[in-house]
C-alpha positions in Angstrom: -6.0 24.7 -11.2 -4.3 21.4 -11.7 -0.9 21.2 -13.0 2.4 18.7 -13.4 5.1 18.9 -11.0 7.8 19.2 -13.7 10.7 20.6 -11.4 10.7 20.6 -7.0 13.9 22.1 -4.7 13.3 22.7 -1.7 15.6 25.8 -0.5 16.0 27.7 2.9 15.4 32.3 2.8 18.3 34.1 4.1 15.4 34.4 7.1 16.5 30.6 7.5 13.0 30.1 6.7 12.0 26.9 3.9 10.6 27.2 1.0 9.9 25.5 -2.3 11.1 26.6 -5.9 9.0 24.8 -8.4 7.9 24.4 -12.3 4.8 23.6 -13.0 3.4 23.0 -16.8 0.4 21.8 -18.6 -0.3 21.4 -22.4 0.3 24.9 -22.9 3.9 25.6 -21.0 5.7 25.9 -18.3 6.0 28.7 -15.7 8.1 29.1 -12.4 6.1 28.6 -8.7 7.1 30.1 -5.5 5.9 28.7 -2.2 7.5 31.0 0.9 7.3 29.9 4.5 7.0 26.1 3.1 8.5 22.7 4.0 6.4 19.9 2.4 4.5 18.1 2.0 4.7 18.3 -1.5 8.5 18.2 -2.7 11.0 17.3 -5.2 9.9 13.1 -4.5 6.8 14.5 -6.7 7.9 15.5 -9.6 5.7 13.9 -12.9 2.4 14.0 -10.4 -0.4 16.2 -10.7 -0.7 18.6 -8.4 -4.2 21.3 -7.5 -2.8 24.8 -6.4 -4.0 28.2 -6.1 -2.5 31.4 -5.9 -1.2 34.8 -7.8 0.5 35.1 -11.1 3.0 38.1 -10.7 6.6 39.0 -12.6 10.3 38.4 -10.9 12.3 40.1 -13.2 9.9 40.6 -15.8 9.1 36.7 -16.2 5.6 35.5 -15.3 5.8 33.3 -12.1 3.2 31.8 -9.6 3.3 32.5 -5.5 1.5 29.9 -4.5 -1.1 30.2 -1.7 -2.1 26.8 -1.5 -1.0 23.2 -3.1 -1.8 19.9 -2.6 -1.7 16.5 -4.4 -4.3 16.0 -6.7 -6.5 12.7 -5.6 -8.9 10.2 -6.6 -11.6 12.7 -5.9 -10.1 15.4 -8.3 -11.4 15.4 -11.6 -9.0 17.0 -14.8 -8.9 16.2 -18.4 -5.7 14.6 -19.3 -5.4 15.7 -22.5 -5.1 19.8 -21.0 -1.8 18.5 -19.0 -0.2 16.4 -21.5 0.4 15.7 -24.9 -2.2 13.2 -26.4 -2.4 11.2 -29.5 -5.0 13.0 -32.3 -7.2 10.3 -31.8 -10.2 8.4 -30.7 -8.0 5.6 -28.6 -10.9 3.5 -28.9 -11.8 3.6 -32.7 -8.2 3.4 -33.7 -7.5 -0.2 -31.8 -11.2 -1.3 -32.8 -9.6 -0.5 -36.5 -6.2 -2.3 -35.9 -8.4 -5.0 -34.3 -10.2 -5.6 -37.4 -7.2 -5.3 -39.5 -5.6 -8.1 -37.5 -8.5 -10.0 -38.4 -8.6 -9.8 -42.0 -4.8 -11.2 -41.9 -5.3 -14.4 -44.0 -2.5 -16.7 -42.7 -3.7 -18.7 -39.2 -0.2 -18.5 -37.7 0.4 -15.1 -38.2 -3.6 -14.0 -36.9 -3.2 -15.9 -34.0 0.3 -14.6 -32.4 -0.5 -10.9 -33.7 -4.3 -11.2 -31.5 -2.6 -13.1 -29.3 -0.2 -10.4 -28.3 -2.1 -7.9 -28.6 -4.8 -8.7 -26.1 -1.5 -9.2 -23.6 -0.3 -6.3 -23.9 -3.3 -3.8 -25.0 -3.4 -1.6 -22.1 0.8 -0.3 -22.8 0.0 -0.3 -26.2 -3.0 2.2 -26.2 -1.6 4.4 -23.9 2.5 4.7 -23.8 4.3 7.3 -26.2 6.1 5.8 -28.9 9.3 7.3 -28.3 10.9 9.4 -25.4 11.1 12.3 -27.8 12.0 12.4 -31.3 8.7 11.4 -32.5 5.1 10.0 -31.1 6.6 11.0 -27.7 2.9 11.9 -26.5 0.2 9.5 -24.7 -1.2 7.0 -27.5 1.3 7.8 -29.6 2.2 4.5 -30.3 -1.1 3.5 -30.8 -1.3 5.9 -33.3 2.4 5.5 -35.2 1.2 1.8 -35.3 -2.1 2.6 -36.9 -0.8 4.8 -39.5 1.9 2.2 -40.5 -0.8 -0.4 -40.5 -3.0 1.4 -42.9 0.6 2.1 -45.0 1.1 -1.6 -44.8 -1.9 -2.7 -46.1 -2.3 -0.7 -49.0 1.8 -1.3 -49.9 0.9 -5.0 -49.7 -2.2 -4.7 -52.5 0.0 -2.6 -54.1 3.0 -5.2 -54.3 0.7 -8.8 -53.8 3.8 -10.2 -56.3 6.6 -10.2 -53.9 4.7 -8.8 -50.7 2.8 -11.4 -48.2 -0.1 -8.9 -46.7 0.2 -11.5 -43.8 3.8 -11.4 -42.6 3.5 -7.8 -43.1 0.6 -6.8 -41.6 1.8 -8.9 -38.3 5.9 -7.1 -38.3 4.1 -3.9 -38.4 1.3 -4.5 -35.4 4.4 -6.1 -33.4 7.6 -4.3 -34.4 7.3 -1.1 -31.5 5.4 -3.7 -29.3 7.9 -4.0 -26.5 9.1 -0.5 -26.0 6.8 -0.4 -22.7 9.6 -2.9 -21.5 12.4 -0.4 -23.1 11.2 3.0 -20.6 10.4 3.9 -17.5 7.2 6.6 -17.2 5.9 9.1 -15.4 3.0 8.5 -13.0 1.2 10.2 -16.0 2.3 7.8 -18.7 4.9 10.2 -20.4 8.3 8.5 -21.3 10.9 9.8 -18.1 14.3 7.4 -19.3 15.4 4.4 -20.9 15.0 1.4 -18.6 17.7 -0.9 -17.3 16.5 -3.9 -20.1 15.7 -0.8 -22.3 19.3 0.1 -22.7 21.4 -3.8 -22.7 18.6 -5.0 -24.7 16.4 -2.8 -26.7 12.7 -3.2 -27.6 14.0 -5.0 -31.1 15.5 -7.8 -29.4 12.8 -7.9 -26.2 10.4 -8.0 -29.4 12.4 -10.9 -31.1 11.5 -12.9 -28.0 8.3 -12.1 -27.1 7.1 -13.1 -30.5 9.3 -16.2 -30.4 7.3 -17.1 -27.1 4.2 -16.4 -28.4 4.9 -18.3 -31.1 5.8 -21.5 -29.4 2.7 -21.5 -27.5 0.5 -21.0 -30.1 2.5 -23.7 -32.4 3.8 -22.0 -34.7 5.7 -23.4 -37.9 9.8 -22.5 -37.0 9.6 -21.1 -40.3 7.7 -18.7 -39.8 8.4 -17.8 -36.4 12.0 -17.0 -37.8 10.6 -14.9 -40.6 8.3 -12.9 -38.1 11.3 -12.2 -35.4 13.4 -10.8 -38.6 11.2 -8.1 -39.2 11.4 -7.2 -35.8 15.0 -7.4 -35.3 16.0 -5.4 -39.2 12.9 -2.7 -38.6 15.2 0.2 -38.1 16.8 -0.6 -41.4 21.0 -0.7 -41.1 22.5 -1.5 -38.3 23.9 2.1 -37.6 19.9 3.0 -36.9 19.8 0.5 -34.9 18.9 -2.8 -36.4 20.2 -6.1 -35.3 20.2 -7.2 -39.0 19.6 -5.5 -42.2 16.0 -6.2 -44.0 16.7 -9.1 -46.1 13.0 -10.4 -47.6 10.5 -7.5 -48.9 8.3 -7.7 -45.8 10.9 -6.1 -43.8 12.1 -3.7 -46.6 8.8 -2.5 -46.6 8.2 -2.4 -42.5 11.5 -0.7 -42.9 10.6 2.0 -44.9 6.8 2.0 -43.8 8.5 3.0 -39.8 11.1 5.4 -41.3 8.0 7.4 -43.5 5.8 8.3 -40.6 8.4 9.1 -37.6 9.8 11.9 -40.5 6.1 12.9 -41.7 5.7 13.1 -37.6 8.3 15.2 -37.1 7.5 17.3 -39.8 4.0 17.9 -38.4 5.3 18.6 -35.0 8.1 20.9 -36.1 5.1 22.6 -38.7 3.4 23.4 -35.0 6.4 25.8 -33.9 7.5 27.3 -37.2 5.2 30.3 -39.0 4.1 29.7 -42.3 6.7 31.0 -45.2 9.5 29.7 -42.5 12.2 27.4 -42.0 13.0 25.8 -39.5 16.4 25.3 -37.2 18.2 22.5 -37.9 16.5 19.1 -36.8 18.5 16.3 -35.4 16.7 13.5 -36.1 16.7 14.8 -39.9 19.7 16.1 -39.9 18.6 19.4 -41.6 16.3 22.6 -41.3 12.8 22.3 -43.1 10.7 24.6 -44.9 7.0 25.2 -44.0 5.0 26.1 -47.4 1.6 26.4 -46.0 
């Protein structure tokens, strides 16, 4: 079958002959591989690729492991479904950027439909694919497709809700653009999943990469100064207090509300993914990014 490479070392018997001590995983796990009397050509400068083998499950010390026959990388002949390798978003890609699409459509003010559409279209091939995150949430392919859909359809119904002190506009544009530049902020594996924070990821981060692409994009489209400010605010305050991250604190109720909007569906994320590993009636360990243990009702 077809597998990731998730781990390669090559290693030399006490025969002094080579051979390869491997991990290979798919949606479902991860299990060791053994390939005796091996040198390459497959190796450790594979790891994240996809790789077809064949051979015999059998136990070393009474844990599962696979002595591989034969292995080779996968090609452009090979056909696997990527979704039974890696973790994908719960949804129809398609469908959910034809929604956002028409969201962005409906927004009312010019300058703020323009840069939003504008932006998107550069940039729609990261966005419907990359995780959001390298782990703590959305950390699957699409997933920031669909973190950004959800807080979209948040955001719009928040800004009917509050039409007194909330412009749908300016909202509805923070929220499509706030996570926009995180494919700047990692580096991925040759199957799209998030590998490490890249060099601009980590002096930068994707809030102030985000101020500036907007500011760009707003200069070429003519964009009111104004407004341009207003829109890189919400970018740069999205994660709320400065200790989370933010280059400023929200300080109009468009980026309260993005604010709050981004902080409710990472946590109702993590909930559901935690609610996948812990039995009904159960709590779980202690969560990190929560900074408790939570209890899972059914």
């Amino acid at each position: 079958g077809f597998y990731v490479l998730k781990e390669a070392t090559a290693k030399v018997a006490s025969n002094g002959k080579p051979f390869l001590n491997a991990v290979l995983s798919d949606r479902s796990g991860s299990i060791n591989m053994m390939v005796w009397d091996y040198a390459g050509p497959v190796g450790a400068g594979d790891v994240g690729k996809v790789i077809k083998v064949r051979g015999e499950v059998n136990e070393y010390r009474a844990i599962p492991q696979i002595n591989a026959l034969r292995l080779r990388l996968a090609d452009e002949n090979d056909h696997y479904p990527l979704d039974s390798l890696v973790p994908t978003a719960p949804i129809d890609a398609e469908t959910a950027l034809s929604e956002i699409e028409s969201l962005i459509g409906s927004i009312e003010d010019a300058d703020y439909r323009t840069v939003s559409q504008k932006l998107l279209e550069k940039h729609r091939a990261a966005f419907m694919s990359i995780p959001a995150a390298k782990s703590v949430h959305h950390s699957y392919i699409s997933g920031l497709l669909y973190h950004t859909y959800r807080m979209l359809l948040t955001a719009d119904f928040l800004a009917g809700l509050y039409p007194e002190v909330a412009d749908r506009s300016l909202l509805l544009a923070g929220t499509l653009l706030h996570d926009l530049m995180k494919e700047e902020e990692f580096t991925f594996s040759p199957l799209g999943l998030v590998t490490d924070y890249s060099e601009k990821g980590q002096l930068l981060g994707h809030l102030v990469m985000g101020a500036e692409e907007v500011g760009r994009a707003a200069d070429e489209c003519g964009m009111p100064e104004s407004k341009k400010i207003l829109l890189q605010h919400m970018i740069l305050s999205h994660h709320g207090e400065p200790e989370f991250g933010a280059a400023v604190k929200p300080l109009c109720a468009e980026s309260e509300l993005l604010s709050l909007i981004d902080l409710i569906d990472s946590r109702m994320e993590i909930y559901a993914e935690t609610f996948d590993t812990v039995p009904v009636g159960e709590f779980s360990q202690r969560l990190f990014a929560l900074d408790k243990k939570i209890y899972h009702h059914g």
